[in-house]
TITI-125234 format. One record per residue (C-alpha): residue in three letters; x, z, y. Coordinates in steps of 0.2 Angstrom, whole numbers, plus 2048, in hexadecimal, padded with zeros to 3 digits. Example, Ala and Ser with C-alpha at 12.3 -4.5 7.8 and 13.67 -1.06 7.14 Angstrom:
residues 2
ALA83E8277EA SER8448247FB 
END
This chain:
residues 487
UNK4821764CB UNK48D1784BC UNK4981844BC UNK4AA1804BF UNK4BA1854B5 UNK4C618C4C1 UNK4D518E4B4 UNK4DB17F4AF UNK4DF17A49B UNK4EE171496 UNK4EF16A482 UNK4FE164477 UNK4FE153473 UNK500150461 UNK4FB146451 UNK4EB150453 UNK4E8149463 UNK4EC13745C UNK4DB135454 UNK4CF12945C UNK4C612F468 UNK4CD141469 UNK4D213E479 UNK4C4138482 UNK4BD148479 UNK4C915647F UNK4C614F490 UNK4B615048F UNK4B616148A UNK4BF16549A UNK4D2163495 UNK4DC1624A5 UNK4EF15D4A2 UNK4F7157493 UNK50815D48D UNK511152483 UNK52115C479 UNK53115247A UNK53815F46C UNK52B15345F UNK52B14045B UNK533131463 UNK53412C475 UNK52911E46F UNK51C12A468 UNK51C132478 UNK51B124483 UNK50A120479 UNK50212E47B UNK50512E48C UNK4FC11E490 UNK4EF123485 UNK4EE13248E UNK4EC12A49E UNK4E111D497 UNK4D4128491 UNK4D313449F UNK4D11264AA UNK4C012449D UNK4B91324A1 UNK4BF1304B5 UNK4C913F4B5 UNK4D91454BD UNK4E514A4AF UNK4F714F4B0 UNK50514C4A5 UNK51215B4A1 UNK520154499 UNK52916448D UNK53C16148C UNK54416747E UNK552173484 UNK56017E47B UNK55518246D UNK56118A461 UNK55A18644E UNK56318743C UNK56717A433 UNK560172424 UNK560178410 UNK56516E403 UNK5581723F9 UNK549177403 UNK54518940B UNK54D198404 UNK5461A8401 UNK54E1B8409 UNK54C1C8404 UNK5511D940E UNK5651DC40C UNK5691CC406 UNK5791C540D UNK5771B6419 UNK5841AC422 UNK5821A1432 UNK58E195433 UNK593190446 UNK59B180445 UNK59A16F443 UNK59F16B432 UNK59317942C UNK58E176418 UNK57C173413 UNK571182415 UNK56E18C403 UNK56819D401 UNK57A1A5407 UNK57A19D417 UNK57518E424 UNK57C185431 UNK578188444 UNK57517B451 UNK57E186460 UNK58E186459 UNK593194467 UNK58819F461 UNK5991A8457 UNK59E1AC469 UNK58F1B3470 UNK58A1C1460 UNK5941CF45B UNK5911DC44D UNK5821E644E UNK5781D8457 UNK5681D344F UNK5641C244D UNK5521BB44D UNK54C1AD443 UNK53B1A2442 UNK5311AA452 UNK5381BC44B UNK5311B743A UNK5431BD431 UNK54E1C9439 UNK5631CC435 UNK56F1D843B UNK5821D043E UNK58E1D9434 UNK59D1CF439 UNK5A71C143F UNK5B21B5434 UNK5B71A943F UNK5AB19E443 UNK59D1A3435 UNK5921B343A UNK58E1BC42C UNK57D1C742C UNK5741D4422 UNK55F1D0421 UNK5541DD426 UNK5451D3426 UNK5411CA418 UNK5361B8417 UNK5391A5413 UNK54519D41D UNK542189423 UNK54B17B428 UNK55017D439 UNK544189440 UNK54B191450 UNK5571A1453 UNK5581AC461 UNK5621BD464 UNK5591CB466 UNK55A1D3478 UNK5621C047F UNK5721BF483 UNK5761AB47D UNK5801A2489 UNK579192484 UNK574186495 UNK56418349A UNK564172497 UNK56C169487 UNK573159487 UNK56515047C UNK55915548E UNK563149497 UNK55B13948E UNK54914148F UNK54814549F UNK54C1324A4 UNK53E12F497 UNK53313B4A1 UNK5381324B2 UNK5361224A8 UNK5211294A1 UNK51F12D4B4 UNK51C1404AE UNK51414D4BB UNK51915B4B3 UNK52C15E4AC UNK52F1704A3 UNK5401754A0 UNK54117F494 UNK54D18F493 UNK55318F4A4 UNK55E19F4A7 UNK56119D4B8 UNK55B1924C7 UNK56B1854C6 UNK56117E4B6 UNK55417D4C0 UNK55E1734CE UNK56716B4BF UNK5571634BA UNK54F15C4C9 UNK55E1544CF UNK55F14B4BE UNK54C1494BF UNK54E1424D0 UNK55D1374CB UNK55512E4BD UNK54512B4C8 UNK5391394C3 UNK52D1414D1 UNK52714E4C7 UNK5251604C9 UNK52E16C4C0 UNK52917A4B5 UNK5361884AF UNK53218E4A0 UNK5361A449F UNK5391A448D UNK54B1AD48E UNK5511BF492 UNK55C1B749C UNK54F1AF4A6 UNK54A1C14AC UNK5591C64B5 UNK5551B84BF UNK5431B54BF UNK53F1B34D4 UNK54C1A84D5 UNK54919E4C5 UNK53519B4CD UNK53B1984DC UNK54518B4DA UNK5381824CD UNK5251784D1 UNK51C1864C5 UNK5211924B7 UNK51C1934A5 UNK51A1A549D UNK52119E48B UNK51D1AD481 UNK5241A746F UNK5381A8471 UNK5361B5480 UNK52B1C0476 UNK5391BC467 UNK5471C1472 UNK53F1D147C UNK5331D7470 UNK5201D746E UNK51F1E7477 UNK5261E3487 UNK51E1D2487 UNK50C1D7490 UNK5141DE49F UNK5211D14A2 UNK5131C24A0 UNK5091CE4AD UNK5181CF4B9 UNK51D1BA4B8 UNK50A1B64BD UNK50B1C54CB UNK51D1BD4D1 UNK5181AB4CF UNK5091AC4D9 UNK5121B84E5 UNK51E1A94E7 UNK51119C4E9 UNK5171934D8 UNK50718C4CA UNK50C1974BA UNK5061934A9 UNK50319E49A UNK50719848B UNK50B19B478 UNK4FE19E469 UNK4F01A0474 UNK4E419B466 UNK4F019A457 UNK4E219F44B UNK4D818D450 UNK4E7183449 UNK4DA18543C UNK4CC190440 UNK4BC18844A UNK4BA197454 UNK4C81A445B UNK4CB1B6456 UNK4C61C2463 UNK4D81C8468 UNK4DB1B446B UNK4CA1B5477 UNK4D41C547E UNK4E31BB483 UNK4DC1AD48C UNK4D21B7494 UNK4E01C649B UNK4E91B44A1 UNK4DC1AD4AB UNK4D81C04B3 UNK4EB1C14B6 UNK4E81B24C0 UNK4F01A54B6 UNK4EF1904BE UNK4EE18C4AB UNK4ED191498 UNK4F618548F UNK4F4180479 UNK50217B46E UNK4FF17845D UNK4EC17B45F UNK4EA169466 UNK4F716245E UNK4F716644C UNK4E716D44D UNK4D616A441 UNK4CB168451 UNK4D4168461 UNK4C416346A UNK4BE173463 UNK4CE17D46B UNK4CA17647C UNK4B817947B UNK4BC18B478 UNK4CA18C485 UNK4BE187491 UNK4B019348E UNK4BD1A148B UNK4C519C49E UNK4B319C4A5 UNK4AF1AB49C UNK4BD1B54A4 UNK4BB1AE4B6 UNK4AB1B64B6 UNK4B41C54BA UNK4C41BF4C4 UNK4C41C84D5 UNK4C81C04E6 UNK4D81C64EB UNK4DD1CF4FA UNK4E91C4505 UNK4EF1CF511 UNK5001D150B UNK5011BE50C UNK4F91BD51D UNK50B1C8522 UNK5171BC51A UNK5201B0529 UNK51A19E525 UNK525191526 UNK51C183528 UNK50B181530 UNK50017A521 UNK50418B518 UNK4FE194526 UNK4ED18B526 UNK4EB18D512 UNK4ED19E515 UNK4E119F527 UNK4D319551A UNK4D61A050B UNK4D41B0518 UNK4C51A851F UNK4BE1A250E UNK4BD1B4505 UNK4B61BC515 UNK4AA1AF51C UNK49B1A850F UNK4A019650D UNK49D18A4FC UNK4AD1804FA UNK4BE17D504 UNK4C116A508 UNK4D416550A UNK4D915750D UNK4EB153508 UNK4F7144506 UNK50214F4F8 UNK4F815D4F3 UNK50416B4F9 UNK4F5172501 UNK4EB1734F5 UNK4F717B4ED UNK4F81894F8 UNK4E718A4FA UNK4E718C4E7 UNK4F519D4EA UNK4E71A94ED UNK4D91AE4E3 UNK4C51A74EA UNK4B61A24E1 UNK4B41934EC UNK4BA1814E6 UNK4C81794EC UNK4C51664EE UNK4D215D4F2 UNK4D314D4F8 UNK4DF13F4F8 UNK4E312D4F5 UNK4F41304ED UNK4F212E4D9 UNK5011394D6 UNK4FB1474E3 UNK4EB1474D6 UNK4F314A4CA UNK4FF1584CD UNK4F01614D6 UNK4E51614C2 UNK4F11704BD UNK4EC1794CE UNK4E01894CD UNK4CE1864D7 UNK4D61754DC UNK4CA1664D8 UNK4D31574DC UNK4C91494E2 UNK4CD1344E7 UNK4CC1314F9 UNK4D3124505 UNK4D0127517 UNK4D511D525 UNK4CE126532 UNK4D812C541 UNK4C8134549 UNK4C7146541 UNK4B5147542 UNK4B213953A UNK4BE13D52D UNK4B514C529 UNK4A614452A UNK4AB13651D UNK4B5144510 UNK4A414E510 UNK49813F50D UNK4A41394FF UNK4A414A4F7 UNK49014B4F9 UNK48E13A4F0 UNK49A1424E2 UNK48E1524E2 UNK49D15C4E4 UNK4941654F3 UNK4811664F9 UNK478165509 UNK475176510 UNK48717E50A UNK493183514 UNK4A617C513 UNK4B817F51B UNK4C117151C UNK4D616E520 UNK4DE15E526 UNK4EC15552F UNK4EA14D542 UNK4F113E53D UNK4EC139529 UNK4F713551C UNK50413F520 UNK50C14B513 UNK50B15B519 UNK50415752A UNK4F4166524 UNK4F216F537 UNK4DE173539 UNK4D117B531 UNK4BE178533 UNK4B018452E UNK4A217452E UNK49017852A UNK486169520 UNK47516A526 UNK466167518 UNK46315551F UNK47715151A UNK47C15352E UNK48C15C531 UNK49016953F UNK4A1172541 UNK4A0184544 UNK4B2188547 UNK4C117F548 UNK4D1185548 
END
């Protein structure tokens, strides 16, 4: 039997990705959600890619998710009259905080946050192009903040600005959101990140409009502020599943601290029962390279062994020479790495007070699966919360994951383990029930006769979160099926 990728890969949609035919390719190659960045291109352009998203993973007859990126408070300069500018360490630099800021020149630029004068005293250093250029702020002429640099580089149009250590009182949502998240709604998204969310009102802020405008999706917090770590537990608590966003966080608390923290928002988001995904220059190098540099290979692999749902690429796929390549490399990479993922210990879970009774069984089937010699774990779900537990804690068995609700699908595609598979049963009778879900995922060659499967399910189906019995059923070598255990 092939050997399934437990990690799941997401790609950037981009002009890379327009090309005939790349996206039956990257899908082929394994790609499981696409992400389509709402900081690039028209609402048009998105819509498109969308529907040839959808329209070429139904090609290749896979489940795929859609991860819509809003743009959030990005703080960015302004543009130069006359093209980048050149800064050299000492030169004198003003950031001009107001609306009727002039062109940019070599003496100064325009900023987008025009409260920024309020949040920076002198002494603070400011942080320009992912870190790239560094300035010290020497003082405060009414609304103009005037810097020192201290590292030196070439400066272009509008590339971001972050202060060093956080402290920016800009809100986690920006007005220009509010449009694109009814275009989310509108694209019928699965996914909706918000980015820079500093505490878990934006979060709340979000969903509401989300919800308002029509949109079902889950929603992903992106940690990519300082502030964002003051309130971490509460921020993933109050989100669908995390994103560890390494570029402005990294920017914001140093590269030194970075490791540690990405270890400890895996470790909480799993602890929390939330999907996280690590992000950020995963395989910068293949923008252009065919093959990754070894510290690249590192990475991806130290996600996937931290226990990451998903690795995700930015401009890899979407800019990229060969983003079929990227994907192709991902996906040995993740294999690679689970190779030597250990099954995790749930007995600290096992002591947590469930509230509802389908999380108690996820749990009673994971226990069961890591201690008693079975081949895959069968669940059959109407919205895939389930699986989703299922998912929380580390096994080397599938997850297959049945359903007939499209949406359900496609949600479960950024699930760890989780295989989600089309199926309509009408079936009240629970035997039969089984009997049909097994016989379906035998025909699919998904399972084989002789193996050994647990198996969770409602009384009555087609009831969302109706999950209250597990099965430990033995297939015999003639395709006959005898439950050994029921609970």
């Amino acid at each position: 039997m092939t050997e399934r990728r437990r990690t799941k890969i997401i790609a950037t949609l981009g002009p890379a990705t327009d090309k005939p035919g790349m996206l039956v390719s990257l899908f082929e190659r394994g790609l499981d959600v696409v992400r389509v960045n709402l900081s690039h291109g028209t609402a048009e352009h998105h819509r498109q890619r969308v529907k040839d998203a959808r329209a070429a993973a139904a090609a290749c007859g896979r489940e795929v998710a859609v991860l819509a990126d809003l743009r959030g408070p990005k703080i960015r300069i302004e543009s130069f009259d006359d093209g980048p500018v050149s800064l050299e360490q000492g030169d004198p630099f003003v950031l001009y905080s107001r609306p009727d800021a002039p062109v940019g020149t070599h003496e100064g630029v325009g900023v987008t946050y025009h409260q920024l004068v309020n949040d920076v005293k002198a002494g603070d250093t400011l942080l320009l192009d992912d870190g790239l250029i560094a300035m010290m702020v020497e003082d405060i002429r009414g609304s103009d903040i005037h810097c020192r640099v201290t590292v030196a580089g070439v400066l272009h149009n509008r590339k971001g600005l972050n202060l060093q250590g956080g402290g920016l009182s800009v809100p986690g949502l920006a007005e220009h959101d509010i449009p694109d998240i009814t275009l989310a709604a509108e694209m019928d998204v699965d996914y909706l990140a918000v980015s820079f969310p500093s505490s878990a009102d934006d979060m709340h802020n979000a969903r509401r409009l989300l919800r308002e405008a029509g949109g079902h999706a889950a929603l992903v917090s992106k940690i990519e502020r300082a502030e964002a770590i003051d309130h971490l537990e509460a921020i993933i608590d109050a989100s669908d599943a995390v994103l560890v966003a390494r570029g402005d966080l990294g920017v914001e608390i140093g590269d030194a601290q970075l490791p540690g923290l990405q270890k400890r928002i895996i470790e909480t988001s799993t602890r929390l029962n939330r999907v996280v995904i690590t992000a950020t220059q995963m395989m910068q190098s293949m923008v252009d390279s065919p093959i990754p540099t070894r510290a690249e290979v590192l990475d991806v692999a130290n996600a996937v062994i931290d226990g990451s749902d998903a690795v995700m690429l930015s401009a890899e796929t979407a800019v990229g020479r060969h983003p079929h390549k990227v994907v192709e490399a991902m996906n040995r990479i993740c294999l690679g790495a689970e190779r030597h993922c250990f099954d995790q210990n749930i007995e600290n879970q096992l002591n947590v007070r469930f509230e509802r009774i389908d999380q108690a069984i996820a749990m009673a089937t994971m226990y069961t699966a890591n201690r008693v010699a079975v081949d895959a774990i069968v669940a059959m779900t109407e919205s895939g919360s389930t699986a989703q537990w299922l998912s929380r804690v580390r096994s080397h068995v599938p997850i297959f994951a049945l359903t007939p609700n499209t949406n359900s699908r496609r949600r479960m595609a950024l699930y760890r383990d989780v295989y989600p598979v089309a199926f309509e049963c009408h079936e009240s009778n629970g035997d039969i029930a089984v009997m049909q879900a097994l016989k379906h995922l035998l025909q699919l060659e998904f399972i084989q006769p002789g193996q050994r499967v647990l198996m969770t399910m409602g009384d009555k189906m087609r009831v969302e979160g109706g999950t209250n019995t597990m099965r430990l059923v033995q297939i015999s070598e003639t395709g006959e099926f005898e439950t050994q255990m029921a609970l």
